[in-house]
C-alpha positions in Angstrom: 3.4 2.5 17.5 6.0 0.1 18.3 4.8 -3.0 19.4 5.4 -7.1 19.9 2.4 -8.8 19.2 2.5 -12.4 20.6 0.4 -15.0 18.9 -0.3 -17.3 21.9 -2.8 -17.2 24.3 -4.7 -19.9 26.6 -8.5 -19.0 25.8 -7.8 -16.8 22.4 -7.5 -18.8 19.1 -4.3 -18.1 16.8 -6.9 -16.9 13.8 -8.4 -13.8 16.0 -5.3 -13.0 17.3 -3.9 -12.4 13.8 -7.1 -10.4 12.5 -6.8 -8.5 16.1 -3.0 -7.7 14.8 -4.2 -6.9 12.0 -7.0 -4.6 13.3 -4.9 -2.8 15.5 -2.4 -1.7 12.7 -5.8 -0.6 10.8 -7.2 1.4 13.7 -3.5 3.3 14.8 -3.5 4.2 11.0 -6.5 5.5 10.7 -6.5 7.5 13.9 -3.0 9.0 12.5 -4.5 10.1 9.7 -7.2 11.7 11.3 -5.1 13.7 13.5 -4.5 18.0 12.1 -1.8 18.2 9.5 0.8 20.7 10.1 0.7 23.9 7.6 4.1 22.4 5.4 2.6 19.1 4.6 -0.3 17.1 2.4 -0.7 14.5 4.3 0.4 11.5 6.5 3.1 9.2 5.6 3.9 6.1 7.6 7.7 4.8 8.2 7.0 0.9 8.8 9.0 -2.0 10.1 8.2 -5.5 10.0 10.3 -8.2 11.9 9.7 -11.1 14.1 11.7 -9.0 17.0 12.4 -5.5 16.8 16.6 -6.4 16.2 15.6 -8.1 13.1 12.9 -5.6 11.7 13.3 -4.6 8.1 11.7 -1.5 6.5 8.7 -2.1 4.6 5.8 -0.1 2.8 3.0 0.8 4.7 0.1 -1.4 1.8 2.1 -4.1 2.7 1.5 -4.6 6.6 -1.6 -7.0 5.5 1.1 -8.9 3.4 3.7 -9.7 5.9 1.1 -10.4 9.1 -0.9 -12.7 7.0 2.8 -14.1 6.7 3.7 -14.4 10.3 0.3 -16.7 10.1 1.1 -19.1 7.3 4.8 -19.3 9.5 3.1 -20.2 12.6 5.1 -17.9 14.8 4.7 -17.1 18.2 5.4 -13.4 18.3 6.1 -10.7 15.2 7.6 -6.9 15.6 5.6 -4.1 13.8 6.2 -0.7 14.4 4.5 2.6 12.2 5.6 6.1 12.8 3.5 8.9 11.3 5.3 11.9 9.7 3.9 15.0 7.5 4.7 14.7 4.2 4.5 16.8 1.1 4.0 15.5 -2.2 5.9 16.5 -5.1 4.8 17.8 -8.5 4.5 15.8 -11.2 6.8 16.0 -14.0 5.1 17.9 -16.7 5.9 15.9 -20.2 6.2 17.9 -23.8 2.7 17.0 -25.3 3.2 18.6 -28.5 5.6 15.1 -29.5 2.6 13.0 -27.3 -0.1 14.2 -29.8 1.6 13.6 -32.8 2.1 10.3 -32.2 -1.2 10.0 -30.8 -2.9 11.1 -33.9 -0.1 8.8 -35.9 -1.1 5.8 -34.1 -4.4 6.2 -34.4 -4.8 6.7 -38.2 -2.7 3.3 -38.1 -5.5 1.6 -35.6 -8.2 2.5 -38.4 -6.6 1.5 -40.9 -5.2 -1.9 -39.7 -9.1 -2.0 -38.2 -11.4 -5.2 -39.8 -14.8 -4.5 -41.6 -17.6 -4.9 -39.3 -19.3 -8.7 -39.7 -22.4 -7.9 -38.6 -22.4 -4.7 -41.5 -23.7 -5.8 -44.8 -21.3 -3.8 -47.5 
């Protein structure tokens, strides 16, 4: 989706015509994510751009499309750029940590935490 959204309108207020920005974003990612994944990939990642035309658009994160319209609001402008382009995308692995070191400082830490630990008040001794 690349689109100008303009913020003006004779019979449409300037509030509904952010939250139908806003709504519009919402619906093209969800129907994108809906859509069959090829074989290669986990799931749908979203290149986003954010600008108030589309010579000025920056690269931002697809959580922050919310962010940056709600922005366009507080600015008062009259038109903004956004533009989302869905593309397969694998995740990678998570580095798996030694946790033979992670347990013995675990165990370390906790010994520590009991001993550093207050009586209870409400125990009578």
């Amino acid at each position: 989706m690349k689109k100008t959204f303009t913020l003006s309108h004779p019979k449409i207020k300037y509030p509904r015509l952010i939250e139908a920005a806003k709504n519009e974003a919402k619906k093209y990612l969800k129907r994108e994510r809906n859509k069959a994944l090829p074989d290669d990939a986990d799931f749908w990642d979203f290149d986003c751009k954010y600008g108030t035309n589309e010579q000025d658009a920056e690269v931002i994160h697809v959580a922050e499309i919310n962010k940056y319209i709600s922005q366009a609001e507080a600015q008062q402008l009259d038109s903004f750029y956004l533009e989302i382009q869905a593309k397969p995308a694998k995740r990678s692995p998570r580095p798996v940590a030694d946790t033979s070191e992670d347990t013995e400082q675990d165990t370390e830490t906790s010994a520590e935490a009991e001993k550093s630990t207050p009586a209870d008040p409400w125990t009578e001794d």
